[in-house]
C-alpha atoms as an extended CHARMM CRD file, in Angstrom:
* protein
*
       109  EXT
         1         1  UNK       CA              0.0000000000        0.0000000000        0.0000000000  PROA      1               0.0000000000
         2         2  UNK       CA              1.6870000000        3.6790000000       -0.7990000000  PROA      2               0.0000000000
         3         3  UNK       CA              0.8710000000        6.8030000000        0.7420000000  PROA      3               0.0000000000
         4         4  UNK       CA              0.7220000000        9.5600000000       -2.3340000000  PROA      4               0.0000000000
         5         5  UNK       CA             -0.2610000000       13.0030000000       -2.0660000000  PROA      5               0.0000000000
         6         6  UNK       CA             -3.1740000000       14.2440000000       -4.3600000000  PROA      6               0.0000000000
         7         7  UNK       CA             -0.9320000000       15.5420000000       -7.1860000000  PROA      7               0.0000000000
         8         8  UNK       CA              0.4560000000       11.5670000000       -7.1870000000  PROA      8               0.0000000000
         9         9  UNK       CA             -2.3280000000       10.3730000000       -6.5910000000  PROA      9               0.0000000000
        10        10  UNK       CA             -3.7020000000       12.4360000000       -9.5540000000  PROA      10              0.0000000000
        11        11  UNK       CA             -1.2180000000       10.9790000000      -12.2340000000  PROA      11              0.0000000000
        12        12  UNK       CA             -1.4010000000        7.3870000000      -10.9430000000  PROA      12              0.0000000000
        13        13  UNK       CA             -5.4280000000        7.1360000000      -10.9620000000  PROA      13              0.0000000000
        14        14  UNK       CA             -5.8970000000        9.6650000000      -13.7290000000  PROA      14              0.0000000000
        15        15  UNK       CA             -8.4680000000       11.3230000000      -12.2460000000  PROA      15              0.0000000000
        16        16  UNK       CA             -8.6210000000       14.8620000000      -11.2960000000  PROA      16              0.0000000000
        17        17  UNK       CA             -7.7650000000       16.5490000000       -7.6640000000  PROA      17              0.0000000000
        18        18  UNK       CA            -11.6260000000       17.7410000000       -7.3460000000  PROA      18              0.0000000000
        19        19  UNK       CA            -12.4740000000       13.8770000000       -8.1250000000  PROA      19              0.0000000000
        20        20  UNK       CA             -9.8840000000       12.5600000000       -5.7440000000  PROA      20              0.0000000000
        21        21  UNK       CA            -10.4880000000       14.5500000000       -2.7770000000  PROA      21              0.0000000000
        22        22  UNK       CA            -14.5160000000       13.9930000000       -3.4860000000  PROA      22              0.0000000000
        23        23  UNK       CA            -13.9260000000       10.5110000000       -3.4850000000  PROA      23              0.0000000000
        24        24  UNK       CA            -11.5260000000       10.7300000000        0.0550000000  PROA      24              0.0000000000
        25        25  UNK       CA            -14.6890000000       12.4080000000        1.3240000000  PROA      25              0.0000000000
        26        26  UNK       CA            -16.9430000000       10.0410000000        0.1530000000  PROA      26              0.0000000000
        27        27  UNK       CA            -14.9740000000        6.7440000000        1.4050000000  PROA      27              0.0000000000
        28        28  UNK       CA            -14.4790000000        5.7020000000       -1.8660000000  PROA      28              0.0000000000
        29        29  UNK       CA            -10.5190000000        6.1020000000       -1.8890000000  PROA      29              0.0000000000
        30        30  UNK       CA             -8.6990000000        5.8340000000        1.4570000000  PROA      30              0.0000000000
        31        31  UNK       CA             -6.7470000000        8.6690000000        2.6470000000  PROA      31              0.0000000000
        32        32  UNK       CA             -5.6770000000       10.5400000000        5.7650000000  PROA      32              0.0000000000
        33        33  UNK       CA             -4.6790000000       14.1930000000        6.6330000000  PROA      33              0.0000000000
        34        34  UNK       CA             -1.2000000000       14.8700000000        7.5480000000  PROA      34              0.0000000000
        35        35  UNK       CA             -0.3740000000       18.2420000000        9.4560000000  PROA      35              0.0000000000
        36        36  UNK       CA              2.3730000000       19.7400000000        7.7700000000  PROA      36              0.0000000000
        37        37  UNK       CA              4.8400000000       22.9890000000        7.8330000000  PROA      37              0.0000000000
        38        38  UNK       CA              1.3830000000       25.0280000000        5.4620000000  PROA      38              0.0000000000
        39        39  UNK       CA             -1.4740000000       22.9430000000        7.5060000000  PROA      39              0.0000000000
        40        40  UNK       CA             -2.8740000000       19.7750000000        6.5990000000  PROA      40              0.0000000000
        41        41  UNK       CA             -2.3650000000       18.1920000000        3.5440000000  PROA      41              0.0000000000
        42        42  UNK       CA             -3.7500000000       14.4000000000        2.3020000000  PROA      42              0.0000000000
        43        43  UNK       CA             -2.3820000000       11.4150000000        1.9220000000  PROA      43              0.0000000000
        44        44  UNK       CA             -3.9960000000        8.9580000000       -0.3940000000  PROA      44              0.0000000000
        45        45  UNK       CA             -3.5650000000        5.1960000000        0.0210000000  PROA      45              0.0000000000
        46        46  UNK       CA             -3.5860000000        3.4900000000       -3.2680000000  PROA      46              0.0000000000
        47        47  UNK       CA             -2.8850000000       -0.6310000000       -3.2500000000  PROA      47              0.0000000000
        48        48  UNK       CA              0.1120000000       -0.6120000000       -5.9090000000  PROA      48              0.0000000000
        49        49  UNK       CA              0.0310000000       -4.4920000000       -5.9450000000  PROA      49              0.0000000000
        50        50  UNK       CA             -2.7800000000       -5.3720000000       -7.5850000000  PROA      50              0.0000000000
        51        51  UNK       CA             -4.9030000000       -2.0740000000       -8.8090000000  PROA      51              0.0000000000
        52        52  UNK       CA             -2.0910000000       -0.6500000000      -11.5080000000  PROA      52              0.0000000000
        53        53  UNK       CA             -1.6270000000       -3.9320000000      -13.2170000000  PROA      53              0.0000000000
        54        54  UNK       CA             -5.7200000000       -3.7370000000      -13.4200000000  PROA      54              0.0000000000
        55        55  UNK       CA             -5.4530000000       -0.3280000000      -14.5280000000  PROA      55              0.0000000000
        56        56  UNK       CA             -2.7930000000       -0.7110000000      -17.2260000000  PROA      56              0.0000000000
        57        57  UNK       CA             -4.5800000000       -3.3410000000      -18.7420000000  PROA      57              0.0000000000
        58        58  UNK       CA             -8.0440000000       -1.1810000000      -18.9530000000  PROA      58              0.0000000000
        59        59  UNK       CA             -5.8940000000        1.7000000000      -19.3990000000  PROA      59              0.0000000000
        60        60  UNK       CA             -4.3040000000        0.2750000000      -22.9340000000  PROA      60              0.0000000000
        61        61  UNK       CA             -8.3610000000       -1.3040000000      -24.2720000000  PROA      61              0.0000000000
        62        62  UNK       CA             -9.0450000000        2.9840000000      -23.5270000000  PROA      62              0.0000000000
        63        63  UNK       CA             -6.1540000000        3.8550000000      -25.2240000000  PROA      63              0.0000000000
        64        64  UNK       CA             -6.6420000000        1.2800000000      -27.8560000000  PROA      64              0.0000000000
        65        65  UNK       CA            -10.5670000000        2.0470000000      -28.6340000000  PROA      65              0.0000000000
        66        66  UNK       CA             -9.6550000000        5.9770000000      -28.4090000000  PROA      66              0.0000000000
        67        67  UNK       CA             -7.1620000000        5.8750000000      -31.2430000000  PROA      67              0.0000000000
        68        68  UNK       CA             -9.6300000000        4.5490000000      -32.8570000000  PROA      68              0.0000000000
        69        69  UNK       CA            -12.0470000000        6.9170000000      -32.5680000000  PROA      69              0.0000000000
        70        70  UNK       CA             -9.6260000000        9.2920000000      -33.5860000000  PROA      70              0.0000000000
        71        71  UNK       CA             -8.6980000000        7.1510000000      -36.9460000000  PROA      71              0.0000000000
        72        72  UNK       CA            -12.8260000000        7.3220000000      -37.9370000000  PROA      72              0.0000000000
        73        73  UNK       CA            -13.2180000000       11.1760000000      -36.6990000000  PROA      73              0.0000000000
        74        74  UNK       CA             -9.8240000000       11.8140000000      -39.0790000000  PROA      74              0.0000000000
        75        75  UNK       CA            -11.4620000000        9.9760000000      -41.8760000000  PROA      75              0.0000000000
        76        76  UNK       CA            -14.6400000000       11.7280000000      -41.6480000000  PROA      76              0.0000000000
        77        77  UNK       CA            -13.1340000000       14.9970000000      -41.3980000000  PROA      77              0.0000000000
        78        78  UNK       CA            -11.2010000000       13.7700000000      -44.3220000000  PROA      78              0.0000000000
        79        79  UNK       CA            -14.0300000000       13.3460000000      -46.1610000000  PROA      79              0.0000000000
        80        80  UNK       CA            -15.9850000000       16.5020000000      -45.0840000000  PROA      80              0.0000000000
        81        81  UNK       CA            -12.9350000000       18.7360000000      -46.4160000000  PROA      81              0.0000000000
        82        82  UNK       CA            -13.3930000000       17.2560000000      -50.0330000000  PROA      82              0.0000000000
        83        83  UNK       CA            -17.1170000000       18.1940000000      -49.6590000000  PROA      83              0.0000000000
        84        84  UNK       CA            -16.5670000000       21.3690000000      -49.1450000000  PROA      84              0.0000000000
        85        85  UNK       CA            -13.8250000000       22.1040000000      -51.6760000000  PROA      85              0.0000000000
        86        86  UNK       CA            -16.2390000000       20.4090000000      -53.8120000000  PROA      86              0.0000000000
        87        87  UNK       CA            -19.0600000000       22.6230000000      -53.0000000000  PROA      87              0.0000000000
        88        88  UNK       CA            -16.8510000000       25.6900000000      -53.5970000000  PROA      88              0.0000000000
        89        89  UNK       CA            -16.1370000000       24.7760000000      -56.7680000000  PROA      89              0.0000000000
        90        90  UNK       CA            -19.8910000000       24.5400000000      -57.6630000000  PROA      90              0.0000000000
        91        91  UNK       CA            -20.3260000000       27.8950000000      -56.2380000000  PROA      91              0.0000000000
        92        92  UNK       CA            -17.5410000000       29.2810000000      -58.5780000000  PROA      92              0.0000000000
        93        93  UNK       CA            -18.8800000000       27.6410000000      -61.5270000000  PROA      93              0.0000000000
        94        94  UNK       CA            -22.7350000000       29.1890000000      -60.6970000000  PROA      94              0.0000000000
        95        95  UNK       CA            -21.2950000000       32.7370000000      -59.8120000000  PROA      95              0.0000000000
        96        96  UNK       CA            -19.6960000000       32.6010000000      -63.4990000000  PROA      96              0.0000000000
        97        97  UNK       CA            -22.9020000000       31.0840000000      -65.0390000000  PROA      97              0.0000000000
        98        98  UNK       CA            -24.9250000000       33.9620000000      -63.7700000000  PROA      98              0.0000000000
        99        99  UNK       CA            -26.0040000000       36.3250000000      -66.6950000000  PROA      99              0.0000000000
       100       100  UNK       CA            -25.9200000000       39.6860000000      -64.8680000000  PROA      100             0.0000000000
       101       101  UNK       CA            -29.4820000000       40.3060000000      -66.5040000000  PROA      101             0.0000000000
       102       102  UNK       CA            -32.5120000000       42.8190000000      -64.6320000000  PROA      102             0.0000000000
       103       103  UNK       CA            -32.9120000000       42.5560000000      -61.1390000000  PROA      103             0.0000000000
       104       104  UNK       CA            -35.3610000000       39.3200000000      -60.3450000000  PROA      104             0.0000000000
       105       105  UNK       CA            -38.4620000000       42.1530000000      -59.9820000000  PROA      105             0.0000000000
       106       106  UNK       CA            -38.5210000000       43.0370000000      -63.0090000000  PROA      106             0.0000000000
       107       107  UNK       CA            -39.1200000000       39.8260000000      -64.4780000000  PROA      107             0.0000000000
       108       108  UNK       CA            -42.2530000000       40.8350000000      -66.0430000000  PROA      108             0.0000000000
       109       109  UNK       CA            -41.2020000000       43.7430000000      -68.1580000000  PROA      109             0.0000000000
């Protein structure tokens, strides 16, 4: 078991210090205040032994299943910038097609 402060504690859970300390409230994480030279100041107990091995291994699926993500959102964004160059060009080709004829209400005359 290893006694981490919350900025430690912060990088080895991956969770943010409003989380962690919520959580030290709550009970979920264990923890204790330590009076130091500024006050008091946490100290988080984290089981190194068997929760980081747990972690790393549904810390690379994330990792593996976000790249991902990112792969299909570059694709589609891919995609998306040729349909828009496309629809410039289609814009270009109308605004030279245009006769610069009367104005549309006088369409009668």
């Amino acid at each position: 078991m290893a006694r981490l402060s919350i900025p430690e504690a912060m990088h080895t859970l991956g969770l943010s210090q409003a989380t962690i300390r919520k959580r030290l409230r709550s009970g979920d994480l264990q923890g204790q205040k330590v009076k130091g030279a500024g006050g008091f100041r946490w100290e988080v107990f984290i089981d190194t032994d068997d929760d980081t091995t747990d972690a790393d291994a549904n810390g690379g699926a994330l990792v593996v299943e976000l790249k991902a993500r990112v792969n299909n959102l570059e694709e589609q964004l891919t995609i998306r910038a040729g349909e828009i160059s496309e629809l410039h060009r289609l814009l270009a080709q109308t605004a030279l097609n245009a006769a610069p004829g009367r104005p549309w209400w006088q369409f009668w005359r």
